[in-house]
C-alpha positions, 0 to 999 in steps of 0.5 A, spaced: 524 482 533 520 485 526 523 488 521 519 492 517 521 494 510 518 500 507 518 504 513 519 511 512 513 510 508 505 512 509 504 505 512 510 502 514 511 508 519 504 507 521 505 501 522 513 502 526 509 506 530 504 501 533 508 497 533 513 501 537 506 502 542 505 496 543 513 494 546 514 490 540 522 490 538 522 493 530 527 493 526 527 498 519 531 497 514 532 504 511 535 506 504 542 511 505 539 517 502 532 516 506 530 523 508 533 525 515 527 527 518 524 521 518 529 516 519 529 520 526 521 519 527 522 512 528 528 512 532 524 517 537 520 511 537 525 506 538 525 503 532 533 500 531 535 503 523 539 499 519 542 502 512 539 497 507 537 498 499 532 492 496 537 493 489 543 490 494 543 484 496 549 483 500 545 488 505 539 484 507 543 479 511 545 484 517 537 486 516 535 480 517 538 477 523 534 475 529 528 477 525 522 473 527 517 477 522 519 481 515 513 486 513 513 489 506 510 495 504 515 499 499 514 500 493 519 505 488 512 509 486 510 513 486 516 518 490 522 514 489 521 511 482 528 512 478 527 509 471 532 503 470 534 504 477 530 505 482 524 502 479 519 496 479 522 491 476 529 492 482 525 494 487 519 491 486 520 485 483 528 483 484 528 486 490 522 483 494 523 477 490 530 476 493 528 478 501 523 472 500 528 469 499 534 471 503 529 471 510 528 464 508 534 462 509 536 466 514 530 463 518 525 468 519 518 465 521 513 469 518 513 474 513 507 479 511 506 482 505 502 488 502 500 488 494 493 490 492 487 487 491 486 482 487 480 485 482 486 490 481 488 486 474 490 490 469 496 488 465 501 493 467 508 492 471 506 494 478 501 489 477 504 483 474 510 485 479 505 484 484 503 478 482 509 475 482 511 476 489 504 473 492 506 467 487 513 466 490 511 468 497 506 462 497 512 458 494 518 459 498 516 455 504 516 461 508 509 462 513 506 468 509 500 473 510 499 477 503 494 483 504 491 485 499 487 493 499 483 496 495 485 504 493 488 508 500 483 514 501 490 518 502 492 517 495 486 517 492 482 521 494 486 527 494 490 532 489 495 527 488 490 523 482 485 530 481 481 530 487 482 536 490 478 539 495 482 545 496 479 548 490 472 543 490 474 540 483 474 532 482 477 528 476 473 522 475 474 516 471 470 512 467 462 513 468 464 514 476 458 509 478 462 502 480 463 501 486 470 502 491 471 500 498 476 505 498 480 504 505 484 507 510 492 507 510 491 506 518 486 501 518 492 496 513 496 498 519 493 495 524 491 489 520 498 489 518 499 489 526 493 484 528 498 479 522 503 477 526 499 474 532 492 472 529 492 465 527 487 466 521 492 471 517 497 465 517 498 462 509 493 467 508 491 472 502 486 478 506 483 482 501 482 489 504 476 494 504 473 500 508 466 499 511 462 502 505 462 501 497 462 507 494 462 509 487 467 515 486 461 520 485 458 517 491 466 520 495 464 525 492 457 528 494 461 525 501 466 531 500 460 536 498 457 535 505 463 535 509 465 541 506 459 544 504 460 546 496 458 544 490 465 541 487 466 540 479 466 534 477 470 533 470 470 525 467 475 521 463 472 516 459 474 509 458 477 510 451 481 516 454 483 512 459 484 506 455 488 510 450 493 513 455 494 506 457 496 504 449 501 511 449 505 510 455 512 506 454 515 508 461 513 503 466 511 507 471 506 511 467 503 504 464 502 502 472 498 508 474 494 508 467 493 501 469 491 503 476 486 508 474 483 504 469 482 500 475 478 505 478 473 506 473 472 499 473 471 499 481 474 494 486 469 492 491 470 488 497 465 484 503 470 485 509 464 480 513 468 474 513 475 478 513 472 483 519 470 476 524 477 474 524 480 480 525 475 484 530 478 492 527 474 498 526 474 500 520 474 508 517 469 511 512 470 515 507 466 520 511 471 520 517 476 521 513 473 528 508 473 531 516 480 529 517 482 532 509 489 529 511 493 528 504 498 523 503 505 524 505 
């Protein structure tokens, strides 16, 4: 059986449901206050629900039983973030760090977890939390697979950080030339997926792209095409960003001025390697301007 953490999420339900079309067994464990219309998607999958919560240990005993693989893809930002609570360093340090921990006791074989690409180095909590799961992953004796994508299209390029294609106007950071492999939240399910079975994924890290490296002005004119307008263009220097990392003092908002940061910087990723052990069809930037599904 599979235990899926994160599964109300974007990805983890993506995932839930691959699974679940395969006719794997999968397990969620799924906060109490997780939202009821969600929690009963996955059930009309045949996904079995346990109440669980990353910042209660005492939960993860009756969610790892019988597991054979645990994958991660929660994260407290940027929905569910509650300072001091429900935050990065509970749910995203603590929390995670201690599932490892009890599915390695409880015997589970192989736990899949997603971070974010390793080019992504800023300073800033989600990013060392990050970090700092992978280095405990590697250490715990547990079989791992560490997924490391680049920027999700559905985050990325959509209202949520100022690329809004409703209204054709853009937020870019930096000089918007560097090059992104911006990928698709579908396309990291399916690796996800392909992880548990394929034999290269095993005590791996997978730095995951999207078949083209595009810089944001490229995303850009791909979205001018698609749509067929002129979209405006409003560029946030390097110093600004710099400077809004300086002034931030929740970790939260240090993360994505840390994140955006990253941007300006790019993240590109040669999936050639990574594609010949996991044969998957990648989506582009251009297939998803036409779908224009934001995230959820």
């Amino acid at each position: 059986m599979i235990l899926v953490i994160g599964a109300t999420g974007k990805l983890g339900g993506e995932i839930c449901r691959r699974l679940s079309a395969e006719g794997k067994e999968v397990r969620a464990m799924i906060r109490p206050t997780a939202a009821p219309q969600k929690v009963e998607a996955l059930k009309k999958m045949g996904v079995q629900i346990v109440r669980g919560d990353l910042r209660n240990f005492e939960t993860f005993e009756p969610a790892l039983k019988g597991i054979d693989t645990v994958i991660s893809t929660v994260s407290s930002m940027p929905f569910s973030y509650v300072p001091g609570d429900n935050d990065i360093q509970n749910v995203d340090l603590a929390g995670i760090k201690k599932l490892v921990d009890k599915a390695k006791a409880a015997g589970v074989k192989h736990f899949i977890y997603t971070s974010f690409s390793n080019q992504i180095d800023q300073d800033v909590p989600l990013c060392n939390a990050k970090r700092a799961v992978e280095q405990h992953l590697e250490k715990s004796g547990l079989a791992y697979t560490i997924l490391q994508p680049s920027y999700f299209m559905e985050a990325w390029l959509t209202p949520a950080v100022g690329f809004d294609v409703e209204h054709a106007k853009v937020q870019v950071f930096g000089d918007g030339t560097k090059p992104i492999s911006y990928i698709s939240v579908e396309d990291v399910a399916k690796f996800a997926v392909a992880s548990i079975e394929n034999p290269a994924a095993r005590n791996a890290k997978l730095e995951l792209g999207g078949p083209d490296k595009l810089s944001q002005l490229d995303a850009v004119r791909i979205f001018e095409k698609v749509d067929g307008r002129k979209f405006e263009v409003q560029y946030v220097p390097m110093e600004a960003l710099k400077e809004q990392l300086n002034a931030a003092t929740d970790p939260m908002q240090q993360s994505f001025s840390g994140l955006m940061l990253a941007v300006a910087k790019g993240d590109p990723i040669d999936m050639d390697k990574t594609l010949k052990a996991f044969p998957i069809p990648l989506t582009s930037v251009k297939d998803f301007a036409k779908r224009m599904e934001p995230v959820a």
